[in-house]
Z-matrix of the N, CA and C atoms (Angstrom, degrees):
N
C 1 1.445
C 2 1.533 1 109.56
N 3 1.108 2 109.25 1 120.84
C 4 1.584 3 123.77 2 -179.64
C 5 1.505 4 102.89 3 -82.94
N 6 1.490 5 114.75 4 133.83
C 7 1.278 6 129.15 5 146.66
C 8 1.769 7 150.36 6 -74.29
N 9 1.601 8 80.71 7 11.54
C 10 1.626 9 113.12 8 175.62
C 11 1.108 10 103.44 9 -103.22
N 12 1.465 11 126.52 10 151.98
C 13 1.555 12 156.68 11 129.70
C 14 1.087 13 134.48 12 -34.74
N 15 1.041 14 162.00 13 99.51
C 16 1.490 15 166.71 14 159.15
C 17 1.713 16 91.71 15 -30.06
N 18 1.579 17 100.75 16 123.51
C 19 1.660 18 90.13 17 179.20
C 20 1.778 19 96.18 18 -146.04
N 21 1.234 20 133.53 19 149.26
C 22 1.426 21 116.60 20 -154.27
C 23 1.609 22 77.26 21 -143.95
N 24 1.591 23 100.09 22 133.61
C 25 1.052 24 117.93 23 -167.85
C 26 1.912 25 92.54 24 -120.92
N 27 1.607 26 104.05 25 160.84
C 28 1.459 27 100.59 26 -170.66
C 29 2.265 28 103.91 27 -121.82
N 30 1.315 29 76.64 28 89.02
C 31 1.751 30 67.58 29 -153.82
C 32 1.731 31 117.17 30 -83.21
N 33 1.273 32 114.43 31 122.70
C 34 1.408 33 109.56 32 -148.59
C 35 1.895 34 108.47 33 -59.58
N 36 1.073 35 144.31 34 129.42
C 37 1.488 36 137.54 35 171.80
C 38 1.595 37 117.68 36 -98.01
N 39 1.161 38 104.14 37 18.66
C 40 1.758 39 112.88 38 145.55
C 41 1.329 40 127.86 39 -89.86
N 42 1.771 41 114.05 40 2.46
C 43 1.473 42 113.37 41 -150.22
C 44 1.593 43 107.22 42 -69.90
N 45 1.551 44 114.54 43 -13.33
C 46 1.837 45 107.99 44 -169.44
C 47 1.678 46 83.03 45 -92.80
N 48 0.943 47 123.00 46 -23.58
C 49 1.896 48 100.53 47 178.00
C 50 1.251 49 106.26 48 -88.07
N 51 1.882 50 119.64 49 -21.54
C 52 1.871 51 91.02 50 171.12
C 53 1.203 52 119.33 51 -83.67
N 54 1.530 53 116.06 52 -1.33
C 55 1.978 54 111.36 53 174.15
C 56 2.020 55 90.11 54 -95.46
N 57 0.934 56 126.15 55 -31.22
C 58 1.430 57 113.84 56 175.83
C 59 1.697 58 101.00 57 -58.69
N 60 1.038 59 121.34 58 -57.34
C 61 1.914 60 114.63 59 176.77
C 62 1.538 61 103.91 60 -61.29
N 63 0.987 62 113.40 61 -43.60
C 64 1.794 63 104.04 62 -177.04
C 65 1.590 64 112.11 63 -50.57
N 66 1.764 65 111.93 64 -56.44
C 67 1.413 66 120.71 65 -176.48
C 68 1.594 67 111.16 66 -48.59
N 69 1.700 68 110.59 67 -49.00
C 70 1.177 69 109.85 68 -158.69
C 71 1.781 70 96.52 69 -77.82
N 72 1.483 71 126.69 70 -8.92
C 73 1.273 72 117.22 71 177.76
C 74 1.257 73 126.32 72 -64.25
N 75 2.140 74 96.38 73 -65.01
C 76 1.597 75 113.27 74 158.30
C 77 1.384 76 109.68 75 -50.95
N 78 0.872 77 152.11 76 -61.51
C 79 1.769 78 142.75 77 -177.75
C 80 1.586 79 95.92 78 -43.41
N 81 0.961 80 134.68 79 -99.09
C 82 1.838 81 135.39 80 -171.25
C 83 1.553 82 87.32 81 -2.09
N 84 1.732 83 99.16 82 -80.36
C 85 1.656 84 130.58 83 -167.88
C 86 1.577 85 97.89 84 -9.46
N 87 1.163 86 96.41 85 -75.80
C 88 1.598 87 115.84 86 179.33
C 89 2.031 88 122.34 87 -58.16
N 90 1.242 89 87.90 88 -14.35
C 91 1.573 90 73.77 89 165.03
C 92 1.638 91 99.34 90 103.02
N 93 1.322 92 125.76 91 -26.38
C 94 1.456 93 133.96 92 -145.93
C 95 2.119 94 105.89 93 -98.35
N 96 1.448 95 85.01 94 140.77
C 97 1.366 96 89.60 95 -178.41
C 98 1.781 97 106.46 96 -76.76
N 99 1.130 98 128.76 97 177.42
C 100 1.684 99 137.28 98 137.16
C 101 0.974 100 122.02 99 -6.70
N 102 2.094 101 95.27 100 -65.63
C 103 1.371 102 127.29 101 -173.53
C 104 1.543 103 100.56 102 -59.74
N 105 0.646 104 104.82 103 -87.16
C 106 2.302 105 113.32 104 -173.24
C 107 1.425 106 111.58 105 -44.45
N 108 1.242 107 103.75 106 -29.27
C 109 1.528 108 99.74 107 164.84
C 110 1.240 109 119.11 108 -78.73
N 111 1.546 110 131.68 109 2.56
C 112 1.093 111 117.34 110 176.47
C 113 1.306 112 108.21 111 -109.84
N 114 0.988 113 99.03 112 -27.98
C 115 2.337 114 121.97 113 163.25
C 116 1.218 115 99.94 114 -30.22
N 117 1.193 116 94.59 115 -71.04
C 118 1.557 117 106.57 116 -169.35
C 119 1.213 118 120.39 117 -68.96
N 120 1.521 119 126.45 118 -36.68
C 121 1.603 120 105.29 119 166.05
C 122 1.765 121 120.03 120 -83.62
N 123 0.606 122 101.89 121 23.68
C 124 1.574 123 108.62 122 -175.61
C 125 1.805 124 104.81 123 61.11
N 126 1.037 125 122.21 124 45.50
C 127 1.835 126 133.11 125 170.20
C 128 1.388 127 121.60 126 -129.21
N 129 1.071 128 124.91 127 168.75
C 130 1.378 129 133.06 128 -158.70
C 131 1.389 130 96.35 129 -83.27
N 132 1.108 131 112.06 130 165.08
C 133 1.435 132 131.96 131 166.22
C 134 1.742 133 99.61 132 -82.93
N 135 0.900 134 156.76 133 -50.96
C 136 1.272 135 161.38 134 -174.37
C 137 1.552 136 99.68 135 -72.47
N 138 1.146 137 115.71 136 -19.42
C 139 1.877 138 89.47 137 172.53
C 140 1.460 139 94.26 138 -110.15
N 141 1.393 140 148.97 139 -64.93
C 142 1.212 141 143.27 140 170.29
C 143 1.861 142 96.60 141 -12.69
N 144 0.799 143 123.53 142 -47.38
C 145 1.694 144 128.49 143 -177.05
C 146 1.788 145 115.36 144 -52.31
N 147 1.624 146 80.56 145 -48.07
C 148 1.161 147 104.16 146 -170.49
C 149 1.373 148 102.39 147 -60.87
N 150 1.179 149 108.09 148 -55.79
C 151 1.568 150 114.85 149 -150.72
C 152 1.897 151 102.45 150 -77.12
N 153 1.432 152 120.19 151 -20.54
C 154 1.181 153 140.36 152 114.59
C 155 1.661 154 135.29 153 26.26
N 156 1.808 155 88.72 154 -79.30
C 157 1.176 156 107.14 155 -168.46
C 158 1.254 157 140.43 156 -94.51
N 159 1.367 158 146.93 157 137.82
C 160 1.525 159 130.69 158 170.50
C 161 1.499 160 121.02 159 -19.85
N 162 1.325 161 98.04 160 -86.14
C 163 1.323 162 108.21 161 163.98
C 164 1.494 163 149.18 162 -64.69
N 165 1.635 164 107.60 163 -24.84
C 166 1.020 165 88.99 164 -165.49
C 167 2.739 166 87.79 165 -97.48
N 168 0.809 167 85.40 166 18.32
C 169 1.604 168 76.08 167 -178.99
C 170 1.421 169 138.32 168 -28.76
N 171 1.188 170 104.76 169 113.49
C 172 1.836 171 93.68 170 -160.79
C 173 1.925 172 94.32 171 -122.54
N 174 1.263 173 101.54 172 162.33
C 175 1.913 174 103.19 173 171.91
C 176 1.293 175 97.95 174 -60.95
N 177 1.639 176 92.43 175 -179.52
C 178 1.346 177 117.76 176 -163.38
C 179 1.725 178 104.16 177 -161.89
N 180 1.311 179 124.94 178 139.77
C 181 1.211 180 134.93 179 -158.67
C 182 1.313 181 91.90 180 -101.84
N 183 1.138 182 109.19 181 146.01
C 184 1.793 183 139.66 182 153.20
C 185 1.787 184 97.50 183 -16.33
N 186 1.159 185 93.05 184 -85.20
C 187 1.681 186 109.39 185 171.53
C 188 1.533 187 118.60 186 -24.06
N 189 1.585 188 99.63 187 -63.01
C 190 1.350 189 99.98 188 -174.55
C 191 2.010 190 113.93 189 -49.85
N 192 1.221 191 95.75 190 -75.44
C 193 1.501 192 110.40 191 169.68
C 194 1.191 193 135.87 192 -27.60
N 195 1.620 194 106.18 193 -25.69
C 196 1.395 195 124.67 194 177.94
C 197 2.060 196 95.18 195 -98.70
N 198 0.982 197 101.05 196 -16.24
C 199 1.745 198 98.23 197 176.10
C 200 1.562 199 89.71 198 -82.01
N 201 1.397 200 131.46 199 -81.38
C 202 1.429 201 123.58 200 -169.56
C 203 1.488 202 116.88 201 -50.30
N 204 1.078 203 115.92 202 -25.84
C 205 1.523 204 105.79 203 165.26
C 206 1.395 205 128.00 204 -71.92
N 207 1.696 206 128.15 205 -25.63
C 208 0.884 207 131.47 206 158.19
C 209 1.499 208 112.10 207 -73.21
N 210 1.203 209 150.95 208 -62.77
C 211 1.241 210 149.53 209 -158.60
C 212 1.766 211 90.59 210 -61.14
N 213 1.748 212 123.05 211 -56.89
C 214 0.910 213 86.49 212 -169.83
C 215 1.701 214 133.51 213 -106.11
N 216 1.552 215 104.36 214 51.95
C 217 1.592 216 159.46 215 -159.30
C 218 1.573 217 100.87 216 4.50
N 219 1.706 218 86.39 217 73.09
C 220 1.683 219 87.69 218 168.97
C 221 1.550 220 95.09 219 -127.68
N 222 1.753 221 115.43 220 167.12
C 223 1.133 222 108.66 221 178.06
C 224 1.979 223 97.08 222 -73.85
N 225 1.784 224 102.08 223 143.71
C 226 1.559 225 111.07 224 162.20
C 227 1.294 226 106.23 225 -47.91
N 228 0.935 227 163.84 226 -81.64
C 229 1.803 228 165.38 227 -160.14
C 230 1.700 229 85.50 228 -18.40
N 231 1.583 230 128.51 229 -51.73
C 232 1.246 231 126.08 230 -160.74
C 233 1.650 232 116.45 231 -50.56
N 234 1.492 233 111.59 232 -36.36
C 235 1.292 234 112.03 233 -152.35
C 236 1.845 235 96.30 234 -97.43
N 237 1.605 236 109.15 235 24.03
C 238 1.384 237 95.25 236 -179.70
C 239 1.526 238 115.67 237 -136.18
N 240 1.991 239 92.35 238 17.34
C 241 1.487 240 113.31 239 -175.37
C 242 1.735 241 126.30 240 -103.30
N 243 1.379 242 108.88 241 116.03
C 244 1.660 243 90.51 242 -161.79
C 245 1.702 244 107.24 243 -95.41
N 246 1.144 245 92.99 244 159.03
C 247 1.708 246 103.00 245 -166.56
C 248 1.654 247 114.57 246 -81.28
């Protein structure tokens, strides 16, 4: 017998395309290409792309996210809020 609750959470499954629209917003915002955005976090240009893209969408680490959120100096909470 469990001493927990059954608790049902509603967890959104768009969330890597609403931080993929967030990044590519703040990046414009900022002036910054793909390219410089990947300069600057220390990542490839081919995954910044990636992470980017319709199709090609891949995860993204704690780390990473907290690098593009600093470079492109918004609080992280931003890139996980949909409009």
């Amino acid at each position: 017998m469990s001493n927990y609750e059954y608790k049902e959470f509603n967890f959104n499954k768009d969330i890597k395309k609403i931080i993929a629209k967030n990044i590519r917003k703040y990046r414009k915002e900022k002036g910054y290409t793909q390219e410089q955005l990947a300069l600057y976090t220390d990542r490839s240009f081919e995954f910044i792309r990636r992470i980017e893209s319709e199709e090609g969408r891949r995860g993204f680490s704690v780390e990473t996210l907290w690098r593009i959120a600093t470079v492109l100096e918004i609080n992280m909470d931003k890139l996980f809020k949909e409009d």
